[in-house]
C-alpha positions in Angstrom: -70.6 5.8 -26.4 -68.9 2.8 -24.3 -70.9 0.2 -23.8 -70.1 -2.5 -20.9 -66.6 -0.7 -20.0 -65.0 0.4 -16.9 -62.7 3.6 -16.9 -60.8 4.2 -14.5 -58.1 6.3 -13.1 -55.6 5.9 -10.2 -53.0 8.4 -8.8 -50.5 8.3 -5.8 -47.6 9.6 -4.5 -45.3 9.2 -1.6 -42.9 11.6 -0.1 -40.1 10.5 2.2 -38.3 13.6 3.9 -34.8 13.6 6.4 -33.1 11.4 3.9 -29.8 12.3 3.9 -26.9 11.7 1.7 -23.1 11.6 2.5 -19.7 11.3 1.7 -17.3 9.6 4.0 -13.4 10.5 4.8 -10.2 8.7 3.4 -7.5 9.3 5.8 -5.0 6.9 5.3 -2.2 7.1 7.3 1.8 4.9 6.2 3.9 4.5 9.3 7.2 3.1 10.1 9.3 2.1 12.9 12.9 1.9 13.4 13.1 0.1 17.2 11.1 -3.0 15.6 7.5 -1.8 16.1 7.9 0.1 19.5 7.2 3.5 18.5 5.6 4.5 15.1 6.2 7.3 12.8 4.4 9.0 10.3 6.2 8.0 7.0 4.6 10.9 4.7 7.2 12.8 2.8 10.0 11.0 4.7 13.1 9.4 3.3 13.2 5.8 4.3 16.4 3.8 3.3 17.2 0.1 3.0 19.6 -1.5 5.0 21.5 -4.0 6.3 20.8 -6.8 9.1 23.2 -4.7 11.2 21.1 -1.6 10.1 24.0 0.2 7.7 22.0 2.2 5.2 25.5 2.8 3.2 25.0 0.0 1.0 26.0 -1.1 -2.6 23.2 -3.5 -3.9 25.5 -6.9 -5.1 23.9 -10.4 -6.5 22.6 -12.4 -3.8 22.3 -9.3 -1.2 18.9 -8.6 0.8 18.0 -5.7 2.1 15.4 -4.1 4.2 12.9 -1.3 4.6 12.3 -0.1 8.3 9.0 -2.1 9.8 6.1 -0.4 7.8 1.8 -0.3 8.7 -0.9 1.1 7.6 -3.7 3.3 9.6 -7.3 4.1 8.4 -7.9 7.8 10.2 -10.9 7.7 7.9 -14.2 6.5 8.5 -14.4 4.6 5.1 -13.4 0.9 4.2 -10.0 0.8 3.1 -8.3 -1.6 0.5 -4.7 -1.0 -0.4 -2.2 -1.8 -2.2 1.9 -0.7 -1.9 4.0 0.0 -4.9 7.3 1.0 -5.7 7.1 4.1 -7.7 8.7 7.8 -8.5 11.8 6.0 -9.7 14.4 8.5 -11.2 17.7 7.0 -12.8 18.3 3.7 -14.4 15.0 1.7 -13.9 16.9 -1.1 -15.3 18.0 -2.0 -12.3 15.1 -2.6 -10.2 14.6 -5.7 -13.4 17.2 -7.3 -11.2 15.4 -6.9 -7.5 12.9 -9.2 -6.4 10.8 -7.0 -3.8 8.5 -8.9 -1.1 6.7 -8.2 1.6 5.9 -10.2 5.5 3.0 -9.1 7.1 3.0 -10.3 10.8 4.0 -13.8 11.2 2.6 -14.6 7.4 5.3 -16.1 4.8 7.2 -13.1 2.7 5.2 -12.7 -0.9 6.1 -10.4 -3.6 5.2 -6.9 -3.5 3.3 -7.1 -6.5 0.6 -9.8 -4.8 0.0 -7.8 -1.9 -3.0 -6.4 -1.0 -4.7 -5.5 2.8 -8.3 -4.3 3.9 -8.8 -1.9 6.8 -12.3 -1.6 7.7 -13.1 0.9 9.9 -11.9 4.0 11.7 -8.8 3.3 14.0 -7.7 -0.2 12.1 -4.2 -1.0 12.2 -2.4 -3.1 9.5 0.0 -5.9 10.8 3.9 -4.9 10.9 4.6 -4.5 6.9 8.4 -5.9 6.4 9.9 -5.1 2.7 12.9 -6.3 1.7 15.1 -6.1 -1.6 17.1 -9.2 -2.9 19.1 -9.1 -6.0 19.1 -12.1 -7.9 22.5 -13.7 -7.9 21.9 -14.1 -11.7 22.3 -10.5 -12.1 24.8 -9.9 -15.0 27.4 -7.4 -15.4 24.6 -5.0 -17.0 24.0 -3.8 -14.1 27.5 -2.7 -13.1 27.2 0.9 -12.1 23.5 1.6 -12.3 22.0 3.8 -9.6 17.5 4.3 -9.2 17.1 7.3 -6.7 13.4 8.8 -5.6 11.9 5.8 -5.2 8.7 6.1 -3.3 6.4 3.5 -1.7 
C-alpha cells in the first residue's frame, strides 16, 4: 500500500532521418617549375635536381656552396583542409652527409627558414601554396669527413 505517493512514468523518443555521414577527398598535388613560376609541373615520381645560380645540375657539393631546388607549390585537388609539411626523405648512401647541409625554405617574399620549421595550410578545394624555394648550403665548417660521400634517392 503507498500512502501519499505519486508514481509516475515518462517515455519519449525522437527520431531524426536524412542524416548523412561522409568522408571527404585528400588530393594533394607537389608541383615545380623550371621558367621561375610560369608554367607548373606535376612533380610526382619525377627527379628534380639541385643546381647552380646559372642552373648547372652537374654539381659537386663544397663548404660554403648553395644550391637550389627548381621553384616548388603545393595544390589541394581535394575537398578537405590541408596542413603540410615537406621533408627530405628516402635517402640512400652516406646520410652523413646531409649532417653537413643546412636545408631552408622561402615561401613567396617571406625570409628563408629551415626546412625543418616549415609548415603551410591549404583550405579548400583549388588553394595554391606560395612559390616554395629550397636550397642546400653546406656549412663552410664542413671537415674533411665528408670528402667523398655521395646521398642519392633523396625525395621530398
Amino acid at each position: 500500500m503507498l500512502i501519499g505517493s505519486t508514481f509516475a512514468s515518462f517515455t519519449d523518443s525522437v527520431t531524426s532521418a536524412g542524416n548523412k555521414i561522409q568522408s571527404g577527398t585528400l588530393d594533394v598535388v607537389l608541383e615545380y617549375s623550371t621558367d621561375g613560376g610560369n608554367t607548373w609541373e606535376d612533380a610526382e615520381n619525377k627527379t628534380l635536381n639541385f643546381k647552380t645560380a646559372d642552373n648547372r645540375t652537374d654539381i659537386l657539393w663544397e663548404p660554403g656552396c648553395t644550391y637550389e631546388l627548381p621553384l616548388l607549390r603545393v595544390r589541394n585537388n581535394g575537398n578537405l583542409a590541408l596542413k603540410y609539411q615537406i621533408a627530405i626523405t628516402g635517402v640512400v648512401g652516406d646520410a652523413k652527409l646531409l649532417e653537413a647541409i643546412d636545408f631552408t625554405t622561402k615561401v613567396g617574399a617571406e625570409e628563408a627558414t629551415s626546412l625543418y620549421s616549415f609548415n603551410g595550410v591549404l583550405n579548400k578545394n583549388g588553394d595554391v601554396s606560395e612559390n616554395i624555394l629550397i636550397s642546400g648550403h653546406m656549412r663552410e665548417d664542413a671537415g674533411n669527413e665528408y670528402q667523398g660521400l655521395m646521398a642519392d634517392g633523396i625525395a621530398i
